[in-house]
PDB file of N, CA, C and O in Angstrom:
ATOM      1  N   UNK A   1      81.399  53.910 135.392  1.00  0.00           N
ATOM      2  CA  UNK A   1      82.338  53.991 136.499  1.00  0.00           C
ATOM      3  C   UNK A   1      81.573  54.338 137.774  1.00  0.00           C
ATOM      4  O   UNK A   1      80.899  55.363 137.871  1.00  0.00           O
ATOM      5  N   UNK A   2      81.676  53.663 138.499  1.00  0.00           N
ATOM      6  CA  UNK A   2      81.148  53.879 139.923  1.00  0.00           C
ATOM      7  C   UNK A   2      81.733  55.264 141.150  1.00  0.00           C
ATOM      8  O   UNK A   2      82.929  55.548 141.219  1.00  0.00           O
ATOM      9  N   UNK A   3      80.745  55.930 141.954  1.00  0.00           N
ATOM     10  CA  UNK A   3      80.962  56.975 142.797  1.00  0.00           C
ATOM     11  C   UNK A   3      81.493  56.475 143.999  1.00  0.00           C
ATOM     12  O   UNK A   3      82.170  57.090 144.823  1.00  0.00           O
ATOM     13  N   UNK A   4      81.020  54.972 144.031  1.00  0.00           N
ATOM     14  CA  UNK A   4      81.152  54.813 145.620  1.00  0.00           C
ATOM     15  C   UNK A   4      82.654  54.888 145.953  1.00  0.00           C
ATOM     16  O   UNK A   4      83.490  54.485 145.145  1.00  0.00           O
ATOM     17  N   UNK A   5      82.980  55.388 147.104  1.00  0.00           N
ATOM     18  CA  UNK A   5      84.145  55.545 147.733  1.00  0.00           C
ATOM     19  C   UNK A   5      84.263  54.075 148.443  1.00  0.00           C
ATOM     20  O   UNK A   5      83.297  53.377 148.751  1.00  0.00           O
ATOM     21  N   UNK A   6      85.779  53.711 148.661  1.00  0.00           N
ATOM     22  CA  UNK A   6      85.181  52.409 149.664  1.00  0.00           C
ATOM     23  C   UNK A   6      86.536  52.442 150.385  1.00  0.00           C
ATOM     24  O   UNK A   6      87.612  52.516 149.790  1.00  0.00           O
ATOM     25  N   UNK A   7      86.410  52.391 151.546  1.00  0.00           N
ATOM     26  CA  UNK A   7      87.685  51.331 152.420  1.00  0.00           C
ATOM     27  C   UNK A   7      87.555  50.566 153.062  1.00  0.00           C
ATOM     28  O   UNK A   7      86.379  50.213 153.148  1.00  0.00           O
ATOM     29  N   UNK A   8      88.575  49.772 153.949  1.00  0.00           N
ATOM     30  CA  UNK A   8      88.872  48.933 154.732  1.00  0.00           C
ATOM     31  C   UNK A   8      89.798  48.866 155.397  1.00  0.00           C
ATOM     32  O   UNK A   8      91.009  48.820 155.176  1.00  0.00           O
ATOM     33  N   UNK A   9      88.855  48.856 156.731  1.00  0.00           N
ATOM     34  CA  UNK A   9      89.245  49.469 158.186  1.00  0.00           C
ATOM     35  C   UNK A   9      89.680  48.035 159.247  1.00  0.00           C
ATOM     36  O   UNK A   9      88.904  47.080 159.294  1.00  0.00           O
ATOM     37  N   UNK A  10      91.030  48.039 160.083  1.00  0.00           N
ATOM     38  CA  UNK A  10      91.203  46.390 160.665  1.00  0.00           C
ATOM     39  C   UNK A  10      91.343  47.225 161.746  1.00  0.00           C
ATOM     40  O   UNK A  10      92.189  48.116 161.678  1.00  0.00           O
ATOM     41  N   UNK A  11      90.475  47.066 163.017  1.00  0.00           N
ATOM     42  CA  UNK A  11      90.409  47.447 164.624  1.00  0.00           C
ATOM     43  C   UNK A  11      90.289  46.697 165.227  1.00  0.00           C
ATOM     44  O   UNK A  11      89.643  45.675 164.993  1.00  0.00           O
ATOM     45  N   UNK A  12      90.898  46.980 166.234  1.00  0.00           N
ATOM     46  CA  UNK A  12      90.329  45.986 167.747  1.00  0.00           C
ATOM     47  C   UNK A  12      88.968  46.106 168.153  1.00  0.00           C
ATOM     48  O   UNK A  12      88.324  47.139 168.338  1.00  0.00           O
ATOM     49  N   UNK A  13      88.609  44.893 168.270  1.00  0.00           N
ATOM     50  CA  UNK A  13      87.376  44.958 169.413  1.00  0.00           C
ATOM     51  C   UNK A  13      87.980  43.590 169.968  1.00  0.00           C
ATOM     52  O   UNK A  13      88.242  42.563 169.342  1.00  0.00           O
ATOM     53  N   UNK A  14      88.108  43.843 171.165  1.00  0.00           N
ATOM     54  CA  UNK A  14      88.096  42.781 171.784  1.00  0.00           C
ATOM     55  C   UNK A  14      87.137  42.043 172.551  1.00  0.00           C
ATOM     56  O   UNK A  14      86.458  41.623 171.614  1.00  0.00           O
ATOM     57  N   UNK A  15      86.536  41.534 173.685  1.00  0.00           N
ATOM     58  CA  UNK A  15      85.765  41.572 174.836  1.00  0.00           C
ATOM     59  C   UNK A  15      85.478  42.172 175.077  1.00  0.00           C
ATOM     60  O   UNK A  15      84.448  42.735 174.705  1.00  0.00           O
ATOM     61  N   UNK A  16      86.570  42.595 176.263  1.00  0.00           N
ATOM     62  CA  UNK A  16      86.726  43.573 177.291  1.00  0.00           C
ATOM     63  C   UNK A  16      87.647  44.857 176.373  1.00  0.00           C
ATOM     64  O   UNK A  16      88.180  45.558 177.233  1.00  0.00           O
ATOM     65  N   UNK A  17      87.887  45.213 175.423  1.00  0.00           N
ATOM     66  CA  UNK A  17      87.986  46.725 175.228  1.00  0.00           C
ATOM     67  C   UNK A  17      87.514  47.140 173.585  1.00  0.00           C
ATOM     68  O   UNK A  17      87.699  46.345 172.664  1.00  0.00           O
ATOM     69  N   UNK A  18      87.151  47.923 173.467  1.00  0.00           N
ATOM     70  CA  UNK A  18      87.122  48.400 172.031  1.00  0.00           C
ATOM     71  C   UNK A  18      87.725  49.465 171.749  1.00  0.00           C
ATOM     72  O   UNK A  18      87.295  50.472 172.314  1.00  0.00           O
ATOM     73  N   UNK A  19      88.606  49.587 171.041  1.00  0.00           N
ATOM     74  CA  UNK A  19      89.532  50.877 170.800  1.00  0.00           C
ATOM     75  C   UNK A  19      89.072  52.074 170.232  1.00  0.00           C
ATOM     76  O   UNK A  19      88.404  51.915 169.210  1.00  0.00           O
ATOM     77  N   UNK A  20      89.213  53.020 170.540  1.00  0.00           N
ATOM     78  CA  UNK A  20      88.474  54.313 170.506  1.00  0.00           C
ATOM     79  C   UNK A  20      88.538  54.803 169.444  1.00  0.00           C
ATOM     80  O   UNK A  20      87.578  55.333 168.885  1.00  0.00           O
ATOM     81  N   UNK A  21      89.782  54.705 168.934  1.00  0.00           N
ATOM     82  CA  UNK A  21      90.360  55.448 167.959  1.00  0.00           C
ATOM     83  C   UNK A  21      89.801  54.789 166.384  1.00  0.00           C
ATOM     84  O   UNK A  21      89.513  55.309 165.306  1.00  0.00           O
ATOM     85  N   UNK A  22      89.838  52.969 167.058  1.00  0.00           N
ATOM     86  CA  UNK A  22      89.207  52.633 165.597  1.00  0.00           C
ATOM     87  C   UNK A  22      87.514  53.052 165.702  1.00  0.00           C
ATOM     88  O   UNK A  22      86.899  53.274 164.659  1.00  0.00           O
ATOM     89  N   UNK A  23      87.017  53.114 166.671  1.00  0.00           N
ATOM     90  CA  UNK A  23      85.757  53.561 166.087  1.00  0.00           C
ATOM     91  C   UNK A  23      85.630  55.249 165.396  1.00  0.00           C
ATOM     92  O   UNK A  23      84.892  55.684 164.512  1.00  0.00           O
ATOM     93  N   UNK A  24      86.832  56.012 166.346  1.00  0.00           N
ATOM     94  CA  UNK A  24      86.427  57.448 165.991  1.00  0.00           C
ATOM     95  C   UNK A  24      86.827  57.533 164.059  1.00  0.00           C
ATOM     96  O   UNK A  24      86.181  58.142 163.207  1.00  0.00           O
ATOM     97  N   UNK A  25      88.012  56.744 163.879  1.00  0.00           N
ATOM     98  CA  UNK A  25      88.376  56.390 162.204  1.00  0.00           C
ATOM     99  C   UNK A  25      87.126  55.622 161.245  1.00  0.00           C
ATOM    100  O   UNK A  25      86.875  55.842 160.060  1.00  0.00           O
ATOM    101  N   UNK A  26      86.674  54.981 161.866  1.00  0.00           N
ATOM    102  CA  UNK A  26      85.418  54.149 161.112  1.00  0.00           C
ATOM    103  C   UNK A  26      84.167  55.411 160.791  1.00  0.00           C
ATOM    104  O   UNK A  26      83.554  55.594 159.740  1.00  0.00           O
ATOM    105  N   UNK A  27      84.035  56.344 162.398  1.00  0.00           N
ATOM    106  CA  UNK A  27      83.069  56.975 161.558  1.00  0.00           C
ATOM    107  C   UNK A  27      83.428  58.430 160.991  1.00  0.00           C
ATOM    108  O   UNK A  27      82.690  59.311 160.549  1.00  0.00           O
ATOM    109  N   UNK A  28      84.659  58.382 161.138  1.00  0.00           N
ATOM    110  CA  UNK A  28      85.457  59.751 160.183  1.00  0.00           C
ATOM    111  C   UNK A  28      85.282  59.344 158.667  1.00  0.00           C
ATOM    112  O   UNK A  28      84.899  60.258 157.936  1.00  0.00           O
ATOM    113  N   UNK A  29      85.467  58.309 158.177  1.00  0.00           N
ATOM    114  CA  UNK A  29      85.461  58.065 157.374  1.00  0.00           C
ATOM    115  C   UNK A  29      83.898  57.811 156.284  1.00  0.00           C
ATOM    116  O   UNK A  29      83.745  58.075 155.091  1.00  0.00           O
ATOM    117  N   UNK A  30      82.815  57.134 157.405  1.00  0.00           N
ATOM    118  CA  UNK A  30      81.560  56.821 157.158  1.00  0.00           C
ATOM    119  C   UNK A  30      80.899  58.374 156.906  1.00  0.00           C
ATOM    120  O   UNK A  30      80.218  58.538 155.894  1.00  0.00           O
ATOM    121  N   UNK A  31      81.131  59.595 157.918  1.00  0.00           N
ATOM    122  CA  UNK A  31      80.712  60.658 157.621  1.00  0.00           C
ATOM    123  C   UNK A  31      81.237  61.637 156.553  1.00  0.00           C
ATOM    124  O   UNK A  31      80.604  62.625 156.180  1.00  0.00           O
ATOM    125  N   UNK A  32      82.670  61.210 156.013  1.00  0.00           N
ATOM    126  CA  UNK A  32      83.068  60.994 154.767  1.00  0.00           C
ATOM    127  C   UNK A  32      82.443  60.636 153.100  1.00  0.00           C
ATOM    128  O   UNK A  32      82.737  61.070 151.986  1.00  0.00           O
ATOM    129  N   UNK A  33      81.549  59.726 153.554  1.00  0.00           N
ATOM    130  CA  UNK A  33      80.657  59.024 152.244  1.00  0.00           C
ATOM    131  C   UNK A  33      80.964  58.047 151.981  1.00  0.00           C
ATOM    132  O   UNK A  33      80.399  57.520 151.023  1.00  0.00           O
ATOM    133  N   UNK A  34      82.181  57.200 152.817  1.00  0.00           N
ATOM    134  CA  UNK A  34      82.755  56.064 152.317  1.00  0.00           C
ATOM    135  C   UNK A  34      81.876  54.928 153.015  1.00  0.00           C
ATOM    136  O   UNK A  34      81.299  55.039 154.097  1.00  0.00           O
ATOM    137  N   UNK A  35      81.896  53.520 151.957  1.00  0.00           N
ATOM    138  CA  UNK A  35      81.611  52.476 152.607  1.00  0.00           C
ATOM    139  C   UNK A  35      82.852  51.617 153.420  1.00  0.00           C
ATOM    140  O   UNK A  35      84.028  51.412 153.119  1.00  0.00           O
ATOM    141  N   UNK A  36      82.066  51.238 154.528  1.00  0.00           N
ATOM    142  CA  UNK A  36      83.536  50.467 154.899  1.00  0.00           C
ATOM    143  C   UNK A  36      83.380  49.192 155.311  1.00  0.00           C
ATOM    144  O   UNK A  36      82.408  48.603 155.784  1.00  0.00           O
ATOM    145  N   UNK A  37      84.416  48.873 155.077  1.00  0.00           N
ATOM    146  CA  UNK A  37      84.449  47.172 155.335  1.00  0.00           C
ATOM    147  C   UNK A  37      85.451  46.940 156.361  1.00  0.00           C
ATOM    148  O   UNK A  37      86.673  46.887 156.227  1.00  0.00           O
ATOM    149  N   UNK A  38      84.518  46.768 157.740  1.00  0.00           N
ATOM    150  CA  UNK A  38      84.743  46.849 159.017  1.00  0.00           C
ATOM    151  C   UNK A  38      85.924  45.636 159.557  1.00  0.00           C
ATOM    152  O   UNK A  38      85.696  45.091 160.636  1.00  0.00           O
ATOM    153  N   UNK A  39      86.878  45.337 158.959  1.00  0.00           N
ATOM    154  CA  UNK A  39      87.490  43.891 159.292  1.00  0.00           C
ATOM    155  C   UNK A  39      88.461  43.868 161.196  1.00  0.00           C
ATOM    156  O   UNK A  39      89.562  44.145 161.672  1.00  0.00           O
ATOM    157  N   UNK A  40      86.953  43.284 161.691  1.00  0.00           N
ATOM    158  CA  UNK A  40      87.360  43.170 163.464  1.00  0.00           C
ATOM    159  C   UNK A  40      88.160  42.493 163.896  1.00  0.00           C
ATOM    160  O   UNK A  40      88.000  41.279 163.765  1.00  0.00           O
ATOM    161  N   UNK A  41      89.272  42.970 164.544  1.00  0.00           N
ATOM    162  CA  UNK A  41      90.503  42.040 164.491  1.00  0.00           C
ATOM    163  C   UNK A  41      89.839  41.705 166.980  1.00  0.00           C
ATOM    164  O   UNK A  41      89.991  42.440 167.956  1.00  0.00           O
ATOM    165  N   UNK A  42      89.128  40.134 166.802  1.00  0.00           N
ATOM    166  CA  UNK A  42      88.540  40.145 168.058  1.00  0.00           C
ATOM    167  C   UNK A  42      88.734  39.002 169.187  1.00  0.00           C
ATOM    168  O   UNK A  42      88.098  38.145 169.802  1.00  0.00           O
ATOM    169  N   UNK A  43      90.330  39.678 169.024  1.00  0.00           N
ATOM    170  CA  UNK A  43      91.212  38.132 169.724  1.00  0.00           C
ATOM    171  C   UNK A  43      92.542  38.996 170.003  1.00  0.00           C
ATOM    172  O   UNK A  43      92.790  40.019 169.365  1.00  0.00           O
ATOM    173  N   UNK A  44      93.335  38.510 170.972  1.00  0.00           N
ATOM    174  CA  UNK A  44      94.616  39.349 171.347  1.00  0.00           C
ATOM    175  C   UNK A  44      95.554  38.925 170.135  1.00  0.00           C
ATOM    176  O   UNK A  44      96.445  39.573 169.585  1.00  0.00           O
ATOM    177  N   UNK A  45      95.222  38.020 169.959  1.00  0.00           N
ATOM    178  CA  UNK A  45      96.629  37.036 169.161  1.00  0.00           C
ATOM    179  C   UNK A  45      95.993  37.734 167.572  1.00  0.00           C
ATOM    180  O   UNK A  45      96.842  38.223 166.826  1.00  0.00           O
ATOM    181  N   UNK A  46      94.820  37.745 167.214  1.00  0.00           N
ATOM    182  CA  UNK A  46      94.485  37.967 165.671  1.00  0.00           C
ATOM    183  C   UNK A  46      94.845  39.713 165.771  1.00  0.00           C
ATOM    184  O   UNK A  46      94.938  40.288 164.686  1.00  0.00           O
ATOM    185  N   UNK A  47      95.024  40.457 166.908  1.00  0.00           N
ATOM    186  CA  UNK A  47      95.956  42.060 166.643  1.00  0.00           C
ATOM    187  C   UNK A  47      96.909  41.528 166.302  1.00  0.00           C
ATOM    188  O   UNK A  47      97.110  41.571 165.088  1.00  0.00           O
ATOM    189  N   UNK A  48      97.877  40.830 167.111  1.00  0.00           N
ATOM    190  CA  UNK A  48      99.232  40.820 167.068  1.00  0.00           C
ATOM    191  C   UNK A  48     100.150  40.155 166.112  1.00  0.00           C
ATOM    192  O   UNK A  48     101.369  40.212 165.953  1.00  0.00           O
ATOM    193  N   UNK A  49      98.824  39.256 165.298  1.00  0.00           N
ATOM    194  CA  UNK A  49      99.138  38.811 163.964  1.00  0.00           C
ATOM    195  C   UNK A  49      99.022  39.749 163.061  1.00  0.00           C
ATOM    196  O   UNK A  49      99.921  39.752 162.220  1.00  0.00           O
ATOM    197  N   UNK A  50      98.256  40.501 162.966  1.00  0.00           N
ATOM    198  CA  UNK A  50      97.765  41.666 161.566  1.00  0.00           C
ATOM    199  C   UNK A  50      99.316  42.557 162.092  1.00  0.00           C
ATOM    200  O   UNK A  50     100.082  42.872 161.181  1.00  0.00           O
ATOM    201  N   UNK A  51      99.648  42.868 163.322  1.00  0.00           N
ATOM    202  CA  UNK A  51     100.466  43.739 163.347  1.00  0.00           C
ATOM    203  C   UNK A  51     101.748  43.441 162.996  1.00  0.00           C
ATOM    204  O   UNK A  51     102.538  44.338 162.702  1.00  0.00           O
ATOM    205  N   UNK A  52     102.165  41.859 162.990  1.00  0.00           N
ATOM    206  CA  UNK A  52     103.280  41.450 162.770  1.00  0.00           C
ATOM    207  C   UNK A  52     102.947  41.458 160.566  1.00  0.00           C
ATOM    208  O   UNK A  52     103.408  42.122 159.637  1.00  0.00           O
ATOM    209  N   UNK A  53     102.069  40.474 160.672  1.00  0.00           N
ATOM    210  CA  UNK A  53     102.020  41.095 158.935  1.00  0.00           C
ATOM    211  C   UNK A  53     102.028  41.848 158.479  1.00  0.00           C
ATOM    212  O   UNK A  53     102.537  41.627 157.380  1.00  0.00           O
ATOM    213  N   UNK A  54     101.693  43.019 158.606  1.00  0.00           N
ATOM    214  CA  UNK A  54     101.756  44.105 158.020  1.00  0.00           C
ATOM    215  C   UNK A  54     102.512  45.179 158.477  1.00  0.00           C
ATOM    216  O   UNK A  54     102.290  46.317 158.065  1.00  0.00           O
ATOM    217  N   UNK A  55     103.615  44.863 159.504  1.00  0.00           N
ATOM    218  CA  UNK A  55     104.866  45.389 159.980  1.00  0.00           C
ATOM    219  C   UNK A  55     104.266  47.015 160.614  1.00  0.00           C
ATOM    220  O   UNK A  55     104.923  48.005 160.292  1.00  0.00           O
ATOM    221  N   UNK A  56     103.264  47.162 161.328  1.00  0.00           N
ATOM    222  CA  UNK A  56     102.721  48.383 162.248  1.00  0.00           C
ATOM    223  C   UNK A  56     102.579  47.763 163.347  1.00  0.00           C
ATOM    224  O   UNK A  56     102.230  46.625 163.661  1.00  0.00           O
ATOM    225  N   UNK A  57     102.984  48.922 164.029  1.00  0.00           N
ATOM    226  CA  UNK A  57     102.625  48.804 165.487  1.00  0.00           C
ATOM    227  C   UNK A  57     101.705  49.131 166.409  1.00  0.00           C
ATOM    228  O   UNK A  57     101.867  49.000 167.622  1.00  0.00           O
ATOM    229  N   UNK A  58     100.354  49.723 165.666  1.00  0.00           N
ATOM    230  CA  UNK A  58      99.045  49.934 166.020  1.00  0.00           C
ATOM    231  C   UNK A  58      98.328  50.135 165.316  1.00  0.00           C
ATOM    232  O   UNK A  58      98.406  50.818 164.295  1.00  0.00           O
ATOM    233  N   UNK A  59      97.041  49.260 165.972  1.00  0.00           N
ATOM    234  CA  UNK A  59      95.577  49.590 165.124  1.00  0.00           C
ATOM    235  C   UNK A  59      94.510  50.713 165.707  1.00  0.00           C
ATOM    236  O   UNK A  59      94.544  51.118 166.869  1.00  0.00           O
ATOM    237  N   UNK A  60      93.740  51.064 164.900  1.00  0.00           N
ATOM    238  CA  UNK A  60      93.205  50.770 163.453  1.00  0.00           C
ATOM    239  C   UNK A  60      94.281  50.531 162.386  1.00  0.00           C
ATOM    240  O   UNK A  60      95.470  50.483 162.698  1.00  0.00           O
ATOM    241  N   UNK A  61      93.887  50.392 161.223  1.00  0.00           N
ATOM    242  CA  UNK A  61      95.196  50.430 160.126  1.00  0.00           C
ATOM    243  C   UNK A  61      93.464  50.677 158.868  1.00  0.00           C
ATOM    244  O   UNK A  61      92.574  49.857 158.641  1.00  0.00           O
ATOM    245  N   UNK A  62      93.585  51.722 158.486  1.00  0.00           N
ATOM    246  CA  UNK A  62      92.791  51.999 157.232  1.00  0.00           C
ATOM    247  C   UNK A  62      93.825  51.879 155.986  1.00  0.00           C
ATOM    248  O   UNK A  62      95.017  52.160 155.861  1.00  0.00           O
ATOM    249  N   UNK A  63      92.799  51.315 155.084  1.00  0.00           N
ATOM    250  CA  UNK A  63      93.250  51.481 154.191  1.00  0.00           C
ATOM    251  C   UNK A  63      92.182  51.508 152.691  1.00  0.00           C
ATOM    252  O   UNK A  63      91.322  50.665 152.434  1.00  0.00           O
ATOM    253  N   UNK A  64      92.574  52.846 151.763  1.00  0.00           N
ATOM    254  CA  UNK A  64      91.957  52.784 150.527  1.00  0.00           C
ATOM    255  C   UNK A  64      91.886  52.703 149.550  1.00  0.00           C
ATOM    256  O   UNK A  64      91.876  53.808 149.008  1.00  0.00           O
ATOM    257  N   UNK A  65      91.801  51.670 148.714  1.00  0.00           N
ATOM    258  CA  UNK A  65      92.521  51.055 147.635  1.00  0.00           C
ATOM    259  C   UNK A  65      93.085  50.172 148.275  1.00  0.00           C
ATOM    260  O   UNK A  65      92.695  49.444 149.188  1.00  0.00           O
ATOM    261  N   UNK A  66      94.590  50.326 147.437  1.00  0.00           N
ATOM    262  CA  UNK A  66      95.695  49.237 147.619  1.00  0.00           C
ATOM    263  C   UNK A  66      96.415  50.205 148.918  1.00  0.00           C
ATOM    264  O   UNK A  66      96.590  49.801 150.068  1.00  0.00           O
ATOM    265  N   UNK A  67      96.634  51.061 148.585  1.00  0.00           N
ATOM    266  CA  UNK A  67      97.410  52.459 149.597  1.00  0.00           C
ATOM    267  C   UNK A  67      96.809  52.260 151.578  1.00  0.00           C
ATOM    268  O   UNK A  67      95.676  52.319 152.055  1.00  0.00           O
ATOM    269  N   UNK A  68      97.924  52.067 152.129  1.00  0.00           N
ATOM    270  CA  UNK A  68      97.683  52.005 153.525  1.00  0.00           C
ATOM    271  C   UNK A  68      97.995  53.711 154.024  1.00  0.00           C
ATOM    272  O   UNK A  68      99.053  54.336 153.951  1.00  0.00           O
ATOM    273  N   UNK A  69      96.321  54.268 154.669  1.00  0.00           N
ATOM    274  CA  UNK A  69      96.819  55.509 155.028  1.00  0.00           C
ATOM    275  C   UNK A  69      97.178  55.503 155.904  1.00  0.00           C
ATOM    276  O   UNK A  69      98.211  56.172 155.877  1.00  0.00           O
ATOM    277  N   UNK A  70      96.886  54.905 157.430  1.00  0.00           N
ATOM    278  CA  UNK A  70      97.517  54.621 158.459  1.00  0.00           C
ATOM    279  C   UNK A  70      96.198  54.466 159.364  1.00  0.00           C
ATOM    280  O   UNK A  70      95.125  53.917 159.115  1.00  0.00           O
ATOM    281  N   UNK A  71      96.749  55.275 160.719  1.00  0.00           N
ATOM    282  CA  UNK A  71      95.888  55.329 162.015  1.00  0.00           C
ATOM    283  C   UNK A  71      94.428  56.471 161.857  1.00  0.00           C
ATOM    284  O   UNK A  71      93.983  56.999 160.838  1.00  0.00           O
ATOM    285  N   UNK A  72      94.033  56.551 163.038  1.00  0.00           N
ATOM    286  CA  UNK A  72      93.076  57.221 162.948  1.00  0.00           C
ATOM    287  C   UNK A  72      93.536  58.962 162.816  1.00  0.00           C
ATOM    288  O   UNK A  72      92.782  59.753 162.251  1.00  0.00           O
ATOM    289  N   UNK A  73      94.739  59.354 163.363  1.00  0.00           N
ATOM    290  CA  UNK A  73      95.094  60.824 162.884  1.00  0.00           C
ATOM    291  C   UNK A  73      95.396  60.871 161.316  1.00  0.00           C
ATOM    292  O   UNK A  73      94.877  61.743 160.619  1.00  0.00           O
ATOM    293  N   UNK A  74      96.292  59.861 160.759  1.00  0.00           N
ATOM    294  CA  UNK A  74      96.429  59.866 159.635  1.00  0.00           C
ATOM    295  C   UNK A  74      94.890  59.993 158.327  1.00  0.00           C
ATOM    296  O   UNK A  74      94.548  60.741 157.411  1.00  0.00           O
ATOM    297  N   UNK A  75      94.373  58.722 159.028  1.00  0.00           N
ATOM    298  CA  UNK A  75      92.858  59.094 158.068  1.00  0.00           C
ATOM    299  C   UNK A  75      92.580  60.199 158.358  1.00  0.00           C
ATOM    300  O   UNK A  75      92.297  60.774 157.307  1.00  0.00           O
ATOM    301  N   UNK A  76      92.442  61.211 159.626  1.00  0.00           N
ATOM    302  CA  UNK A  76      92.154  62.363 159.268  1.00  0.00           C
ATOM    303  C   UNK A  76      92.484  63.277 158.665  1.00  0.00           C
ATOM    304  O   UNK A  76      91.683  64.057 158.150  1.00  0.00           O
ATOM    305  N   UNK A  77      94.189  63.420 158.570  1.00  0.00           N
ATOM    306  CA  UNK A  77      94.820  64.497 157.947  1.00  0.00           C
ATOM    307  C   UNK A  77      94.057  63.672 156.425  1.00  0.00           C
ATOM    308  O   UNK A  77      93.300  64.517 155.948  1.00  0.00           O
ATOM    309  N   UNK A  78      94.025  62.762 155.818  1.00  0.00           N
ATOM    310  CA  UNK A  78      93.985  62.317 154.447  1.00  0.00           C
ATOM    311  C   UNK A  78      92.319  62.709 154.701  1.00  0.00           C
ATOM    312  O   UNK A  78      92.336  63.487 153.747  1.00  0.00           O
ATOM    313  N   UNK A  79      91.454  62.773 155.001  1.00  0.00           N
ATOM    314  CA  UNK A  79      90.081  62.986 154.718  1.00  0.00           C
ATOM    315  C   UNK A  79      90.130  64.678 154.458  1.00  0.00           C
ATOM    316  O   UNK A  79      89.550  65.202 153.507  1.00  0.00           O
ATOM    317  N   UNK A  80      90.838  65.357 155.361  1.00  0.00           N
ATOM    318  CA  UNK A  80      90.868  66.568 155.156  1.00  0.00           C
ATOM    319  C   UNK A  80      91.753  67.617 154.013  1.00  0.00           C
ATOM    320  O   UNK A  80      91.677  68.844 154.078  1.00  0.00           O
ATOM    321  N   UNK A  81      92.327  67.109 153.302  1.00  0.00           N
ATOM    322  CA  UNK A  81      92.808  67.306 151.757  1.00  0.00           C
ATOM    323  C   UNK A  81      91.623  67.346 150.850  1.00  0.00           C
ATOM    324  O   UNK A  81      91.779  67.490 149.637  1.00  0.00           O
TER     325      UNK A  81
END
């Protein structure tokens, strides 16, 4: 059975902005021990698609396992348990 921890993290980067919050969640999580699988959402329309699929209204959106923990406060309260 394997140690590695793993998630997967969907943020904006756009051009012109990169969202703060998904980077401050990417490396909450990396300083965590987890690997992550960075999925860059780097187009206005490819946010507003992930957000309409998956029925949230802001990114980041982590998630580990199958289980969606949420935003970047949420990964924190869940890292800190």
């Amino acid at each position: 059975m394997s140690d590695t921890k793993s998630a997967t993290i969907y943020r904006m980067v756009l051009p012109d902005h990169v969202c703060p919050f998904g980077v401050r969640a990417k490396g909450l999580l990396e300083g965590a021990g987890y690997a992550v699988d960075d999925q860059q959402l780097t187009t206005r329309d490819a946010v507003d698609s992930f957000m309409a699929e998956h029925g949230v209204s802001t990114t980041p959106q982590v998630y580990i396992g199958a289980t969606c923990v949420g935003g970047c406060d949420e990964t924190e309260s869940y890292l800190a348990r």
